[in-house]
C-alpha positions in Angstrom: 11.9 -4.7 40.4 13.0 -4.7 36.5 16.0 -2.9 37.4 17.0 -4.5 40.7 16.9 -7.8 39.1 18.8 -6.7 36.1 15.8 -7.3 33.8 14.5 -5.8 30.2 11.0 -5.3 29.0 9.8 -4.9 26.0 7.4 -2.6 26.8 9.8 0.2 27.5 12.4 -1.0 24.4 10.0 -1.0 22.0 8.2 2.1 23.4 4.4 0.0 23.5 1.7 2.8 23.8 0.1 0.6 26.4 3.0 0.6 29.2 0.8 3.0 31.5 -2.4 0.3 31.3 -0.5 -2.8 31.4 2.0 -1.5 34.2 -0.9 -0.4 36.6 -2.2 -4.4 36.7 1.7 -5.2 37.1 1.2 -6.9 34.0 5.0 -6.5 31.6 6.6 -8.8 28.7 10.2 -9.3 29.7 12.7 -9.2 26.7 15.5 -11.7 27.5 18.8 -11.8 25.9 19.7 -8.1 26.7 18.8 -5.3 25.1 20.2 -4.9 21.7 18.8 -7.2 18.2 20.9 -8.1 15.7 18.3 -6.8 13.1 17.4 -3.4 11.8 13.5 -4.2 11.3 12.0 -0.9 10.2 9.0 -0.9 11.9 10.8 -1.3 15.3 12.0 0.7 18.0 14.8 -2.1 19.8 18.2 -0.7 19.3 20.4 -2.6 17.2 23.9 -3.6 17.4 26.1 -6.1 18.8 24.5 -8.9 20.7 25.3 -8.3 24.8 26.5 -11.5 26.7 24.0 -13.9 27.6 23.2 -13.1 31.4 23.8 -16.6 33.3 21.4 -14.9 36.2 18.4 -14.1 33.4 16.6 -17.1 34.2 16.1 -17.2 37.4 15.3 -13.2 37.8 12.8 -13.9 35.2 11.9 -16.9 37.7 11.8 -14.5 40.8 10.5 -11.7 39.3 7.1 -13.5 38.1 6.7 -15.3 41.9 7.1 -12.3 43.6 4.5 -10.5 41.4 2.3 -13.5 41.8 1.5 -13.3 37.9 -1.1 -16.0 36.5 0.3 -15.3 32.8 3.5 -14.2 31.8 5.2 -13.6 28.4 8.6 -13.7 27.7 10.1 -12.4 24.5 13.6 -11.6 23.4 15.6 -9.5 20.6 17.2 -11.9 17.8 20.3 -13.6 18.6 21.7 -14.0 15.4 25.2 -14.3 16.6 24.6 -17.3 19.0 24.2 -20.7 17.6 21.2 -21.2 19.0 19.4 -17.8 18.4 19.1 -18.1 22.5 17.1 -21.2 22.4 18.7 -22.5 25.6 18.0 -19.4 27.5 14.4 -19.7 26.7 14.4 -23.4 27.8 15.9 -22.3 31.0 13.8 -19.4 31.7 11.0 -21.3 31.4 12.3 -24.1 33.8 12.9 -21.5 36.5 9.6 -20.2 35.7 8.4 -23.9 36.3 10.5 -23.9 39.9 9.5 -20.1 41.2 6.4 -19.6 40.0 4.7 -23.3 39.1 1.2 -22.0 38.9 2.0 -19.1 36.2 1.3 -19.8 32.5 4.1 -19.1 29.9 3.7 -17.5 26.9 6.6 -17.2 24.6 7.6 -14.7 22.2 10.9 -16.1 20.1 12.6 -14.6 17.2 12.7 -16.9 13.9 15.5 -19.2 14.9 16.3 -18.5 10.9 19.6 -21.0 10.2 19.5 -22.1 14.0 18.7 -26.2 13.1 17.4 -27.6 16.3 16.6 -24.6 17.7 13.0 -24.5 17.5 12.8 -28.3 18.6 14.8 -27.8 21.5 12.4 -24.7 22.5 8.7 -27.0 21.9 10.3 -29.4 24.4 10.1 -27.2 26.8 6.5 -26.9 26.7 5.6 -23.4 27.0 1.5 -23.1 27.1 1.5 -20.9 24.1 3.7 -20.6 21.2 3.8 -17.0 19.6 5.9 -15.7 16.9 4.6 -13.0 14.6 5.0 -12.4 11.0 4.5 -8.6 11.5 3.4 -8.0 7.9 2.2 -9.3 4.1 4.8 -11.0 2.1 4.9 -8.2 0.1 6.8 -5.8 2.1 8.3 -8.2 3.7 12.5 -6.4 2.2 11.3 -3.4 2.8 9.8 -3.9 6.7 11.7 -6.9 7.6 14.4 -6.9 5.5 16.0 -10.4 7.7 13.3 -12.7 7.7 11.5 -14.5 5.2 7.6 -15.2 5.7 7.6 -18.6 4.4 10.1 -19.5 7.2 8.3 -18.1 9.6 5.2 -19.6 8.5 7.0 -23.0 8.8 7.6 -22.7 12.2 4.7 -22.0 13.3 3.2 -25.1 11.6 6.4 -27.0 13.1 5.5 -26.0 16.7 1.6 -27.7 16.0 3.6 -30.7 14.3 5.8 -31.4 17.5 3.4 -30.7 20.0 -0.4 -30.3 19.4 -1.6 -29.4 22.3 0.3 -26.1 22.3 -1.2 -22.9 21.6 0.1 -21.4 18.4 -0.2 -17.3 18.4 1.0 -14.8 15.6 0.3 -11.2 14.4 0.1 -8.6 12.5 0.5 -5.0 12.2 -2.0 -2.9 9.5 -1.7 0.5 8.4 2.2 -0.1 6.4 0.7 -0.2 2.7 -1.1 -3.4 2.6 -3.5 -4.5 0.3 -6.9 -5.8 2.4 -6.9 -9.1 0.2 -3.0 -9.5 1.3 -4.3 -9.3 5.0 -7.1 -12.2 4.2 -4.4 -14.3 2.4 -2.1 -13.9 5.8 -5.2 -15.1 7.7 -5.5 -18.1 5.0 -2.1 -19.2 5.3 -2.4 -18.8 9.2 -5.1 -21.7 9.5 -3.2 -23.6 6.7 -0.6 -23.8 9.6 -3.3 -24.2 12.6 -2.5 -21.2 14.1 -5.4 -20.5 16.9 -4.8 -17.1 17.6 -4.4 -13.9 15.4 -3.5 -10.5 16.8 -4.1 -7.6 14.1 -2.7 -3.9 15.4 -2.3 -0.5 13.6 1.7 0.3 13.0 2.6 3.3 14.6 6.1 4.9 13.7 8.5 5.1 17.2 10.5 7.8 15.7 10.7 9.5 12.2 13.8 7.6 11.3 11.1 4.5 11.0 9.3 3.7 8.0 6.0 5.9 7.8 2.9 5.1 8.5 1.1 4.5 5.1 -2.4 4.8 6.4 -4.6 4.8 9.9 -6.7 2.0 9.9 -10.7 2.6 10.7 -12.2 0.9 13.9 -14.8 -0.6 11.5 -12.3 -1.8 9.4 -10.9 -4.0 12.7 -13.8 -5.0 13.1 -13.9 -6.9 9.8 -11.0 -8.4 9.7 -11.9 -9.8 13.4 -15.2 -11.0 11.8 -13.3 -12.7 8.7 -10.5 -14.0 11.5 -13.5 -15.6 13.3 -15.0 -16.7 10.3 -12.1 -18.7 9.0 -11.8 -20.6 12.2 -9.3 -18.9 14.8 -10.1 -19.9 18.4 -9.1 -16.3 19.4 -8.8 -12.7 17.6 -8.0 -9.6 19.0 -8.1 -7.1 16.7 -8.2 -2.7 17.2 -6.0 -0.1 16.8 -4.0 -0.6 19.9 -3.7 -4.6 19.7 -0.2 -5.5 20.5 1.2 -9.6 21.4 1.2 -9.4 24.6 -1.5 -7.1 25.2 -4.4 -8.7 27.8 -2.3 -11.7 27.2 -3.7 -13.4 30.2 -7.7 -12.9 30.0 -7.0 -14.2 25.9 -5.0 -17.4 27.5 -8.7 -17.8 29.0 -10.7 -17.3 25.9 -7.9 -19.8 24.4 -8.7 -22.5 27.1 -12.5 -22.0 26.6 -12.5 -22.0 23.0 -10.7 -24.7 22.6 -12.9 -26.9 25.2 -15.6 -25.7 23.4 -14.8 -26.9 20.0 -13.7 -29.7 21.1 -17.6 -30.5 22.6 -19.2 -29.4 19.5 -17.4 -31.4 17.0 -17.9 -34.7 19.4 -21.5 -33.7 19.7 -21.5 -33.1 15.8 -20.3 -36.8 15.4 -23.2 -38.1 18.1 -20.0 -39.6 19.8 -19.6 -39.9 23.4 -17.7 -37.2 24.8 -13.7 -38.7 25.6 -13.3 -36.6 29.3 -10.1 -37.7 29.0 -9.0 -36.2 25.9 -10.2 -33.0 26.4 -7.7 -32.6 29.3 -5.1 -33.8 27.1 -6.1 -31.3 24.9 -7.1 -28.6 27.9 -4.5 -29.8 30.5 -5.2 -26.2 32.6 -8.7 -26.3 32.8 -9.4 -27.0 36.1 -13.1 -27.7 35.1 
Protein backbone atom coordinates (compact mmCIF):
# COMPACT_ATOMS: atom_id res chain seq x y z
CA UNK A 1 0.00 0.00 0.00
CA UNK A 2 3.17 2.49 0.93
CA UNK A 3 4.34 2.07 -2.48
CA UNK A 4 1.19 2.13 -4.52
CA UNK A 5 0.20 5.26 -2.98
CA UNK A 6 3.57 6.83 -3.43
CA UNK A 7 4.19 6.99 0.40
CA UNK A 8 7.40 7.02 2.88
CA UNK A 9 7.81 5.59 6.32
CA UNK A 10 9.95 6.22 8.68
CA UNK A 11 10.26 3.04 9.88
CA UNK A 12 12.06 1.66 6.84
CA UNK A 13 14.26 5.36 6.37
CA UNK A 14 15.37 5.45 9.59
CA UNK A 15 15.94 1.62 9.72
CA UNK A 16 13.58 1.33 13.35
CA UNK A 17 14.50 -2.12 14.93
CA UNK A 18 10.78 -2.47 15.52
CA UNK A 19 9.45 -2.54 11.79
CA UNK A 20 8.74 -6.45 11.98
CA UNK A 21 6.41 -5.83 15.37
CA UNK A 22 4.74 -2.73 14.44
CA UNK A 23 4.18 -3.91 10.68
CA UNK A 24 2.42 -7.21 11.75
CA UNK A 25 -0.46 -4.92 13.69
CA UNK A 26 -0.34 -2.73 10.40
CA UNK A 27 0.67 -0.16 12.59
CA UNK A 28 3.62 2.39 10.46
CA UNK A 29 4.69 6.27 10.96
CA UNK A 30 4.46 7.86 7.57
CA UNK A 31 7.39 10.41 6.77
CA UNK A 32 5.86 13.17 4.57
CA UNK A 33 7.82 15.61 2.57
CA UNK A 34 9.78 12.86 0.63
CA UNK A 35 12.58 11.12 1.57
CA UNK A 36 15.59 13.14 1.84
CA UNK A 37 16.42 15.94 5.21
CA UNK A 38 18.10 18.75 4.80
CA UNK A 39 20.23 17.88 8.01
CA UNK A 40 23.11 15.54 8.60
CA UNK A 41 22.06 14.61 12.42
CA UNK A 42 24.54 12.03 13.44
CA UNK A 43 22.53 9.83 15.14
CA UNK A 44 20.28 9.30 12.09
CA UNK A 45 19.89 7.06 9.38
CA UNK A 46 17.50 9.51 6.77
CA UNK A 47 19.60 10.34 3.78
CA UNK A 48 20.42 13.80 3.35
CA UNK A 49 20.54 16.01 0.44
CA UNK A 50 18.41 18.21 -1.55
CA UNK A 51 14.89 18.57 -0.41
CA UNK A 52 12.42 16.47 -3.23
CA UNK A 53 9.35 18.51 -4.44
CA UNK A 54 6.49 18.66 -2.25
CA UNK A 55 4.04 15.87 -3.45
CA UNK A 56 0.56 17.84 -4.18
CA UNK A 57 -1.05 13.98 -3.85
CA UNK A 58 0.77 13.42 -0.15
CA UNK A 59 -2.16 14.42 1.63
CA UNK A 60 -4.73 12.69 0.53
CA UNK A 61 -2.66 9.14 0.16
CA UNK A 62 -1.80 9.74 3.74
CA UNK A 63 -5.81 10.35 3.97
CA UNK A 64 -6.52 6.99 2.02
CA UNK A 65 -3.93 5.08 3.26
CA UNK A 66 -5.11 5.41 7.12
CA UNK A 67 -9.11 4.68 6.03
CA UNK A 68 -8.33 1.83 4.27
CA UNK A 69 -6.15 0.38 7.08
CA UNK A 70 -8.94 1.44 9.45
CA UNK A 71 -6.10 2.78 11.88
CA UNK A 72 -7.49 4.23 15.44
CA UNK A 73 -3.96 6.16 15.80
CA UNK A 74 -1.78 7.30 13.28
CA UNK A 75 1.51 9.36 13.33
CA UNK A 76 2.86 11.36 10.79
CA UNK A 77 6.35 12.65 10.77
CA UNK A 78 8.52 14.22 8.16
CA UNK A 79 12.30 14.96 7.31
CA UNK A 80 13.23 18.83 7.84
CA UNK A 81 12.39 21.15 5.11
CA UNK A 82 14.82 23.65 5.55
CA UNK A 83 14.53 24.87 2.10
CA UNK A 84 10.72 25.69 2.14
CA UNK A 85 9.52 28.74 3.87
CA UNK A 86 7.43 26.95 5.84
CA UNK A 87 9.65 23.92 6.96
CA UNK A 88 6.35 21.98 5.29
CA UNK A 89 3.94 23.39 7.77
CA UNK A 90 1.18 23.61 5.18
CA UNK A 91 1.61 20.00 4.17
CA UNK A 92 1.08 18.94 7.68
CA UNK A 93 -2.09 21.18 7.93
CA UNK A 94 -3.29 19.45 4.90
CA UNK A 95 -2.48 16.04 5.71
CA UNK A 96 -4.13 16.27 8.64
CA UNK A 97 -7.42 17.77 7.08
CA UNK A 98 -7.54 14.81 4.68
CA UNK A 99 -6.96 12.71 7.56
CA UNK A 100 -9.99 14.58 9.12
CA UNK A 101 -12.17 13.83 5.59
CA UNK A 102 -10.92 9.85 5.03
CA UNK A 103 -10.52 8.70 8.15
CA UNK A 104 -12.62 11.06 10.85
CA UNK A 105 -12.49 8.64 13.62
CA UNK A 106 -8.47 8.09 13.55
CA UNK A 107 -6.39 10.17 16.11
CA UNK A 108 -3.33 12.17 14.74
CA UNK A 109 -0.24 12.31 16.25
CA UNK A 110 2.36 14.58 14.76
CA UNK A 111 5.92 14.30 14.50
CA UNK A 112 7.37 17.95 12.99
CA UNK A 113 10.87 19.05 12.64
CA UNK A 114 11.84 22.37 14.61
CA UNK A 115 10.34 24.86 12.21
CA UNK A 116 13.90 26.65 13.23
CA UNK A 117 13.60 30.38 11.38
CA UNK A 118 10.10 29.36 9.92
CA UNK A 119 7.91 32.45 11.84
CA UNK A 120 4.44 31.30 11.81
CA UNK A 121 5.10 27.99 11.16
CA UNK A 122 4.42 26.38 14.32
CA UNK A 123 1.12 28.53 14.76
CA UNK A 124 -0.19 27.67 11.58
CA UNK A 125 0.45 23.81 12.43
CA UNK A 126 -1.38 24.10 16.38
CA UNK A 127 -4.41 25.31 14.38
CA UNK A 128 -4.76 22.44 12.88
CA UNK A 129 -5.43 20.64 16.01
CA UNK A 130 -3.66 17.46 15.83
CA UNK A 131 -4.55 15.30 19.22
CA UNK A 132 -0.89 15.19 20.16
CA UNK A 133 1.98 17.37 19.57
CA UNK A 134 5.41 15.52 19.50
CA UNK A 135 8.73 16.85 18.71
CA UNK A 136 11.87 15.36 20.31
CA UNK A 137 14.94 16.89 21.54
CA UNK A 138 16.85 13.61 20.89
CA UNK A 139 19.65 14.42 23.36
CA UNK A 140 21.24 16.67 26.49
CA UNK A 141 22.28 20.12 25.60
CA UNK A 142 25.49 19.07 25.91
CA UNK A 143 26.04 17.24 22.74
CA UNK A 144 23.73 18.85 21.28
CA UNK A 145 27.03 20.20 17.99
CA UNK A 146 28.22 17.20 18.07
CA UNK A 147 24.68 14.97 17.66
CA UNK A 148 22.54 17.57 16.22
CA UNK A 149 24.72 19.89 14.89
CA UNK A 150 21.31 22.08 13.26
CA UNK A 151 19.20 22.58 16.13
CA UNK A 152 19.45 24.34 19.19
CA UNK A 153 17.68 22.79 22.51
CA UNK A 154 16.49 25.93 23.81
CA UNK A 155 14.47 26.39 20.56
CA UNK A 156 13.09 23.31 20.66
CA UNK A 157 12.22 23.58 24.16
CA UNK A 158 10.23 26.75 23.19
CA UNK A 159 8.18 25.11 21.04
CA UNK A 160 7.06 22.67 22.80
CA UNK A 161 5.94 25.14 25.56
CA UNK A 162 4.46 27.34 22.59
CA UNK A 163 2.26 24.42 21.39
CA UNK A 164 0.72 24.19 25.45
CA UNK A 165 0.53 28.11 25.15
CA UNK A 166 -1.73 28.11 21.88
CA UNK A 167 -3.69 25.34 22.63
CA UNK A 168 -3.92 23.51 26.05
CA UNK A 169 -5.79 20.84 25.49
CA UNK A 170 -3.25 19.32 23.17
CA UNK A 171 -1.06 16.60 24.12
CA UNK A 172 2.64 17.62 24.19
CA UNK A 173 5.13 14.53 23.58
CA UNK A 174 9.04 14.52 23.27
CA UNK A 175 12.14 12.16 23.66
CA UNK A 176 15.06 11.03 24.16
CA UNK A 177 17.64 8.77 23.18
CA UNK A 178 20.39 7.40 26.19
CA UNK A 179 23.45 5.53 25.65
CA UNK A 180 25.47 8.78 23.40
CA UNK A 181 27.77 9.95 26.52
CA UNK A 182 25.36 11.53 28.72
CA UNK A 183 25.74 12.32 32.15
CA UNK A 184 22.52 10.70 34.33
CA UNK A 185 22.02 14.23 36.06
CA UNK A 186 21.85 15.79 32.36
CA UNK A 187 19.07 13.26 31.64
CA UNK A 188 17.03 14.48 35.04
CA UNK A 189 17.75 18.14 34.10
CA UNK A 190 16.03 17.29 30.36
CA UNK A 191 13.13 15.74 32.38
CA UNK A 192 13.09 19.21 34.59
CA UNK A 193 13.06 21.39 31.75
CA UNK A 194 10.34 19.10 30.08
CA UNK A 195 7.66 19.81 32.93
CA UNK A 196 8.89 23.50 33.00
CA UNK A 197 7.36 23.37 29.50
CA UNK A 198 4.18 20.98 30.44
CA UNK A 199 5.26 18.42 28.36
CA UNK A 200 2.96 15.20 29.35
CA UNK A 201 4.78 12.59 27.76
CA UNK A 202 8.46 11.51 27.84
CA UNK A 203 9.83 8.68 25.55
CA UNK A 204 13.51 7.58 26.78
CA UNK A 205 15.24 4.93 24.13
CA UNK A 206 18.83 3.44 23.90
CA UNK A 207 20.75 5.00 20.55
CA UNK A 208 21.73 2.44 18.49
CA UNK A 209 24.28 3.30 15.48
CA UNK A 210 22.41 2.62 11.75
CA UNK A 211 25.72 2.18 10.21
CA UNK A 212 29.40 2.72 11.28
CA UNK A 213 29.65 6.03 9.54
CA UNK A 214 27.20 7.17 12.63
CA UNK A 215 28.49 8.47 15.78
CA UNK A 216 29.18 5.38 18.18
CA UNK A 217 27.44 4.17 20.70
CA UNK A 218 29.04 5.52 23.93
CA UNK A 219 27.45 3.00 26.21
CA UNK A 220 24.32 0.32 26.43
CA UNK A 221 22.07 1.41 28.93
CA UNK A 222 20.92 -1.33 31.77
CA UNK A 223 17.10 -2.28 31.94
CA UNK A 224 17.23 -1.25 35.61
CA UNK A 225 18.66 1.87 34.75
CA UNK A 226 15.14 2.50 32.39
CA UNK A 227 13.57 1.71 34.90
CA UNK A 228 14.65 4.67 37.04
CA UNK A 229 14.56 7.17 34.94
CA UNK A 230 10.75 5.96 34.27
CA UNK A 231 10.28 6.12 38.03
CA UNK A 232 11.95 9.73 38.32
CA UNK A 233 9.79 10.68 34.88
CA UNK A 234 6.75 9.57 36.88
CA UNK A 235 7.88 11.16 39.86
CA UNK A 236 8.19 14.58 38.41
CA UNK A 237 4.73 14.53 37.10
CA UNK A 238 4.49 13.22 33.32
CA UNK A 239 1.06 11.84 32.52
CA UNK A 240 2.88 9.15 30.42
CA UNK A 241 6.52 7.51 30.22
CA UNK A 242 7.74 4.87 28.19
CA UNK A 243 10.97 4.09 28.87
CA UNK A 244 13.36 0.55 27.68
CA UNK A 245 15.92 -0.13 25.45
CA UNK A 246 13.77 -0.32 22.39
CA UNK A 247 11.48 2.86 23.12
CA UNK A 248 11.13 4.76 19.90
CA UNK A 249 8.20 8.03 19.20
CA UNK A 250 6.03 6.25 17.65
CA UNK A 251 6.39 2.99 19.17
CA UNK A 252 2.72 1.57 20.72
CA UNK A 253 1.74 5.10 19.89
CA UNK A 254 -1.82 4.21 20.03
CA UNK A 255 -2.34 2.05 23.45
CA UNK A 256 0.03 5.36 25.11
CA UNK A 257 -2.77 7.86 23.28
CA UNK A 258 -4.98 5.71 25.84
CA UNK A 259 -2.89 5.95 28.90
CA UNK A 260 -2.77 9.82 27.77
CA UNK A 261 -6.58 10.15 27.81
CA UNK A 262 -6.86 8.20 31.14
CA UNK A 263 -4.23 10.04 32.87
CA UNK A 264 -5.20 13.06 32.05
CA UNK A 265 -9.11 12.37 33.23
CA UNK A 266 -7.61 11.10 36.05
CA UNK A 267 -5.74 14.01 37.31
CA UNK A 268 -7.98 16.06 36.49
CA UNK A 269 -10.55 14.14 39.27
CA UNK A 270 -8.07 14.11 41.81
CA UNK A 271 -7.01 17.61 41.95
CA UNK A 272 -10.99 18.64 41.94
CA UNK A 273 -11.47 16.13 44.69
CA UNK A 274 -8.18 17.58 46.35
CA UNK A 275 -9.97 21.04 46.29
CA UNK A 276 -13.48 19.35 47.77
CA UNK A 277 -14.91 21.10 44.57
CA UNK A 278 -17.68 19.72 42.62
CA UNK A 279 -16.49 17.94 39.70
CA UNK A 280 -17.02 20.50 36.33
CA UNK A 281 -18.27 17.36 33.72
CA UNK A 282 -17.97 19.79 31.36
CA UNK A 283 -14.52 20.72 31.56
CA UNK A 284 -13.21 17.52 31.69
CA UNK A 285 -14.44 16.97 28.10
CA UNK A 286 -12.95 20.18 27.15
CA UNK A 287 -9.96 18.93 28.47
CA UNK A 288 -10.68 14.96 27.40
CA UNK A 289 -12.75 15.83 24.12
CA UNK A 290 -12.16 11.83 22.94
CA UNK A 291 -13.16 10.14 25.92
CA UNK A 292 -16.23 8.71 25.05
CA UNK A 293 -16.84 8.07 28.88
Amino acid sequence: MMRDLNLNTVCEEAACPNIGECWQKKHATVMILGDTCTRACRFCNIKTGKGNPVDPMEPDNVGIAAGKMGLNHIVITSVDRDDLPDGGADQFVKVIQKLREHAPNTTIEILTPDFRNKPGALEKVVAAKPDVFNHNLETVPRLYNHIRPGARYFHSMRLLDRVKQIDPTIFTKSGIMVGLGEAEDEVMQVMNDMRSADIDFITIGQYLQPTKKHVDVADFITPQQFDKYAARAKSKGFLHVASSPLTRSSFHAGEDFDQLKAARAEKLLRSQTKLDAPIDIAEMARLNPLNED
